[in-house]
N, C-alpha and C positions, 0 to 999 in steps of 0.2 A: 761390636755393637753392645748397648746395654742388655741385659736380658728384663723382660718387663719385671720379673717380681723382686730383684735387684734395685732397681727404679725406685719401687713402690715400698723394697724395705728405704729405703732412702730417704723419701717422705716422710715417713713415720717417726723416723729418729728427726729429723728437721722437726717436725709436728713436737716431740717431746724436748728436745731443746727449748724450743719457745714454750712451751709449758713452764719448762724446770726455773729459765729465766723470770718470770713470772713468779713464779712460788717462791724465789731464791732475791727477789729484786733488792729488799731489803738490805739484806746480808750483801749481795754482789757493788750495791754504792758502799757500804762500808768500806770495803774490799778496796776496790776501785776511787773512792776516797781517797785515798793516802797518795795516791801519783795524779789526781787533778782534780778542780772543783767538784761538787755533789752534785751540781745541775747537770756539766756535762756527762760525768758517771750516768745520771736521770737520763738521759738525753739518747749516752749509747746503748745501755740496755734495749730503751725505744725501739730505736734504730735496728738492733739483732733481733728483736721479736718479730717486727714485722718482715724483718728481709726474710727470715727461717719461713714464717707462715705463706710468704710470698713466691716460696720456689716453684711451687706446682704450676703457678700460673705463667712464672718467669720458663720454665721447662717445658713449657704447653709449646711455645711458637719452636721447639728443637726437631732438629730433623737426625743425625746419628748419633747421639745418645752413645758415643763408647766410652768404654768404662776399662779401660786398660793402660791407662797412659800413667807414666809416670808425672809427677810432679813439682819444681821446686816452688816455692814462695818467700819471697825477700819481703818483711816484714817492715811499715815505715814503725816511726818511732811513738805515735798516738794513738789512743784509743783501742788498744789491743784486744780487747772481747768484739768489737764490732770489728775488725780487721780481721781474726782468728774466724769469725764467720762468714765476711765476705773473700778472703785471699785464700782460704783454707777449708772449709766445711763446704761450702755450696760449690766449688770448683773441684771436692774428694768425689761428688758425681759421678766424676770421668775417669776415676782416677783407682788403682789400687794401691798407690803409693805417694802421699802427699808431705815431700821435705818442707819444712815449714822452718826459716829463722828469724829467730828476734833480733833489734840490737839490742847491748848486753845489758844495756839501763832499764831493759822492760822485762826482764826474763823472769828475777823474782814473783813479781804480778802477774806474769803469763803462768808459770810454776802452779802459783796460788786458786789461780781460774778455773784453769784445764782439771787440776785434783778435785777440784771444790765440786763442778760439775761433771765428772767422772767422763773427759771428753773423749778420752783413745777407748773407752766402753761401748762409745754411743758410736765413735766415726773410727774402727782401725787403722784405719786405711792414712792415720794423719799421725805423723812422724815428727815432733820438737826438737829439736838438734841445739844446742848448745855450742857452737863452734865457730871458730874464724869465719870472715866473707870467705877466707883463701881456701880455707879447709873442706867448709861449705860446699865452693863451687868445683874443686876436686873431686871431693866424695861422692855429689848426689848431682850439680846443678848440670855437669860436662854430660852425664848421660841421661840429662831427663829430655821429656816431648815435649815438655809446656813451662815458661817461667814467668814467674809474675813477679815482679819490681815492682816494688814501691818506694819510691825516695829521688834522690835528685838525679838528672840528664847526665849529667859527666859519669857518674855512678853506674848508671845503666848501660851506658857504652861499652865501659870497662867489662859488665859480665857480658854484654852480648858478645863482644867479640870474643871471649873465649868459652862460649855455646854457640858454635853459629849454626848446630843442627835442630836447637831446638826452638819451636813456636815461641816467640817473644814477645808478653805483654807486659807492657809500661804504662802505669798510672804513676804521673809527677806531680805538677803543682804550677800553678800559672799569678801572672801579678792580679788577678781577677777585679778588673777595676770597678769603681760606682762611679756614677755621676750622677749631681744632685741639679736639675736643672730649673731653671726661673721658677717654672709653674709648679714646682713640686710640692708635696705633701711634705714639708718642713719639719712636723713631730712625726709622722710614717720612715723617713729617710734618717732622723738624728735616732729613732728606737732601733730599724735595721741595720744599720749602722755600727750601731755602737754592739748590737749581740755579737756581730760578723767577726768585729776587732778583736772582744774580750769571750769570745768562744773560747773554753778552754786555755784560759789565760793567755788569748793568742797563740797557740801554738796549734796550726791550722793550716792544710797548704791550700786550703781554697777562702782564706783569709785576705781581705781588702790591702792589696800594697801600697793602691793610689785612692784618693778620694777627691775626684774635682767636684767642684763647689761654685754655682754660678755667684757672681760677685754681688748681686741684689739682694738675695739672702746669706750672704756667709756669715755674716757678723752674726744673726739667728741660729741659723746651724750652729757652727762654733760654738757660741753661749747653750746652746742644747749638749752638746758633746761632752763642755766642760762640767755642767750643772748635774750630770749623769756618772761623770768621773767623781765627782766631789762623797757620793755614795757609794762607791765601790772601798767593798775590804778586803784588802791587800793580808796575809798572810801564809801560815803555813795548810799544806791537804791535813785531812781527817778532822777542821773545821768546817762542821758543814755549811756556817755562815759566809764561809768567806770564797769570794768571789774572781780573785786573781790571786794566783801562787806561783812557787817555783817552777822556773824555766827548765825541762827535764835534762838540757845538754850546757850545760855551762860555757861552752867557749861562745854560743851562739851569745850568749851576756855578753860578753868580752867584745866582742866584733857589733854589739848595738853599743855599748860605752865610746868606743871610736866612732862610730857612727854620727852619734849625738854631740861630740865635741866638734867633730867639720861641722856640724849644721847648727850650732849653737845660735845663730843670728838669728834661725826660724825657729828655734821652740817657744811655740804659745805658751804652753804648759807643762813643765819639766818636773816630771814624775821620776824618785828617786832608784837609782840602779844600785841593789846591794847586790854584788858580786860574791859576795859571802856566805849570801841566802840563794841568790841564782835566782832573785827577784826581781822582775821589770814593772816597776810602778808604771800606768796608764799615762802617755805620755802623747804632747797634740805637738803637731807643726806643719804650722802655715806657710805658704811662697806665695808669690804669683806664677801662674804657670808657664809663664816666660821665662822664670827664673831656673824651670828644672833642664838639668842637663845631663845625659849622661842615662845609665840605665837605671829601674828602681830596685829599692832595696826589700830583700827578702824577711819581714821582720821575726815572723815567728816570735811574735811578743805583741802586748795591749800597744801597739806607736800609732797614732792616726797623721798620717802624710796627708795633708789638703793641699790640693793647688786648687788656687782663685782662678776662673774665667772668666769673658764678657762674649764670649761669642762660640757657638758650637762648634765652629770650623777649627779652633785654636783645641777642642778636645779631638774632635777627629786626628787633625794631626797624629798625634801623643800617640792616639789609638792604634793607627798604623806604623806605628815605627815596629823595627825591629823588636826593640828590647821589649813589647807587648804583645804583638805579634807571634811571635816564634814560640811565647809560653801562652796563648791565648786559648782560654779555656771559657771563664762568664765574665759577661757586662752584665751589671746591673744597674738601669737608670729609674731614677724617681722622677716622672712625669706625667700630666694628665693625657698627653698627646705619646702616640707611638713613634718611634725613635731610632736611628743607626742602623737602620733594617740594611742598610750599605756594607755594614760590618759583618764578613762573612764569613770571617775564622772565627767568632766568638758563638756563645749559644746566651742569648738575649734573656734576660730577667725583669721586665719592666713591675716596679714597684713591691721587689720581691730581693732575697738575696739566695746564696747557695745552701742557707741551712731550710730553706723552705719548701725547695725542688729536689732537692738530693732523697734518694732512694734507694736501695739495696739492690731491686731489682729492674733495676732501671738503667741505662748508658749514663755515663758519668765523666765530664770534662767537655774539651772543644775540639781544635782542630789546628791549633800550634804545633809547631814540629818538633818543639820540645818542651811541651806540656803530656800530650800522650801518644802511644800508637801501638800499634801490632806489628810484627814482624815476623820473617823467615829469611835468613842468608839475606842477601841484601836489597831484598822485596820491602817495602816499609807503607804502608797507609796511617795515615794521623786524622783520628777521627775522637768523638766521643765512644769507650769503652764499654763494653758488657762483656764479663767473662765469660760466661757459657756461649753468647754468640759466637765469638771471636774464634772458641774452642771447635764451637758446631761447625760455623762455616768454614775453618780451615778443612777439619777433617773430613766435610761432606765433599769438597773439592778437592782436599791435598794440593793445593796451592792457593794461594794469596794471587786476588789480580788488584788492579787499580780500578 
């Protein structure tokens, strides 16, 4: 069990983090600047003040509170100061030993962070490792009590099955679709929209894969999308002006370039791919949504995929197929009338997207079988995530039920 004044040094350092973040905000967008836009740098600071100030109340609903576990943490590839607080800082709680790895495209900036804010001072308990996934999961992840993934399904397999002793948490990434329907708020859905796409230069896993579009207003929408692209500046980070930049993994460029050439009959609007800069110019394409087949594509880049519809039931379809399905995480629809409440794997957004609901301290994702879940040996619930729950309610039962 936690001991109380362990607890309460815990807060404290949470409490002067978000302070430091604050005092330091300036300097940390610089920082943070150089590997993606200045807004979103603005954005994740946000994000980690309020999760840090937000613990006490997220810790209020816990019931064992132990504090002896080890811990691994698989690091996804965005936003590492707000990841380093949510997969690492608020889950050292529990923990006297928190293995934390990057991949190796973040380490520099993680490096730069951690010293900047003196973080193994504030949290010792939290351990940066530099090392292979292989190395990684020999060294620290084979005998840790708790791991947390983040990144993709096939990936997460892989370590669990070689941890099968320990508590397995997986936050992934789902197609999180919109649909823009008749009645809808037309500039509310083309402004949601378009933040959702060019978050962080698209590189986002709770970023829009599909966007159906009822066929009454597409031609509006669309002209909103384009008219909103036409302002966007494309360049390199540590411009604070500019508003989409380098793709942080290059092959994911490579695999949108093929991408773009099968579907070349639907680009509306063919925004340039410099492979060279690892650049994805904001890019639209239209179908009808009869025309889509197959499963959708993971863009991690500014792409807007629209399918036209004329009738709700041709979106539900879609909705329930597997390939949405299984990674279902949020719907978000723009409508005056309430909607899909049929749709039971997903967690519903009416007139809202996921950068508007999303929280620190909050459950995060839906109910796809491989979008997220908790585990133990071959016990599995796919639900929306909260770290500390997940940790509390294992350990206050020491088993996972359905």
């Amino acid at each position: 069990m936690m001991h109380m004044n362990k607890y309460e040094s815990f807060l404290k350092q949470a409490a002067k983090l978000a302070d430091l973040l604050e005092n330091q905000k300036d300097n940390l967008i610089a920082m943070l600047g150089e590997y993606e836009p200045y807004d979103t740098a603005s954005d994740e600071i946000e994000r980690s003040i309020t999760a840090l100030r937000g613990v006490n109340v997220e810790f209020s609903n816990l019931s064992s509170k132990v504090d002896d576990l080890s811990i691994c943490t698989f690091m996804p590839l965005n936003l590492p100061l707000y990841s380093l607080v949510l997969f690492a800082i608020i889950p050292g709680a529990f923990s006297e030993k928190v293995y934390v790895r990057f991949p190796e495209i973040m380490r520099d900036i993680t490096k730069i962070i951690s010293e900047t804010l003196d973080i193994t001072s504030l949290f010792p308990a939290i351990k940066i490792k530099n090392s292979s996934r292989a190395t990684f999961i020999e060294l620290y992840a084979k005998t840790a009590d708790v791991i947390l993934f983040t990144g993709k399904y096939k990936n997460a397999l892989i370590v669990q099955e070689q941890c099968p002793n320990a508590l397995f948490i997986f936050n992934g990434g789902g197609v999180n679709p919109v649909v823009v329907c008749e009645d809808a708020d037309v500039d509310l859905a083309t402004n949601k929209v378009f933040e959702m796409r060019t978050f962080n230069s698209g590189q986002d896993c709770a970023g829009s894969d599909a966007i159906f579009v009822h066929s009454n207003i597409a031609d509006e929408f669309i002209k909103g999308i384009e008219q909103k692209i036409s302002s966007v500046k494309v360049g390199s980070y540590g411009d604070p002006s500019v508003d989409v930049g380098p793709i942080l993994k290059r092959e994911y460029v490579e695999q949108i370039t093929g991408y773009l050439a099968s579907e070349s009959q639907n680009v509306r609007l063919l925004g340039k791919v410099d492979i060279e800069k690892s650049i994805v110019h904001p890019t639209v394409l239209v179908k009808n949504i009869n025309e889509h087949t197959g499963g959708f594509h993971e863009f991690f880049a500014p792409i807007f995929y629209i399918l036209v519809f004329e009738h709700d039931h041709e979106v539900t379809q879609q909705l329930i197929t597997r390939e949405i399905s299984d990674y279902s995480m949020y719907l978000s629809y723009f409508s005056s009338q309430d909607r899909f409440s049929h749709i039971t794997s997903v967690k519903l957004l009416k007139n809202s997207i996921v950068n508007d609901v999303e929280q620190g301290n909050k459950e995060y994702g839906g109910y796809g079988s491989k979008a997220n879940f908790v585990a133990f040996g071959k016990d599995r619930i796919c639900r929306p995530i909260l770290i500390s729950r997940e940790i509390d309610n294992f350990y206050l039962e020491e088993k996972i039920t359905n």
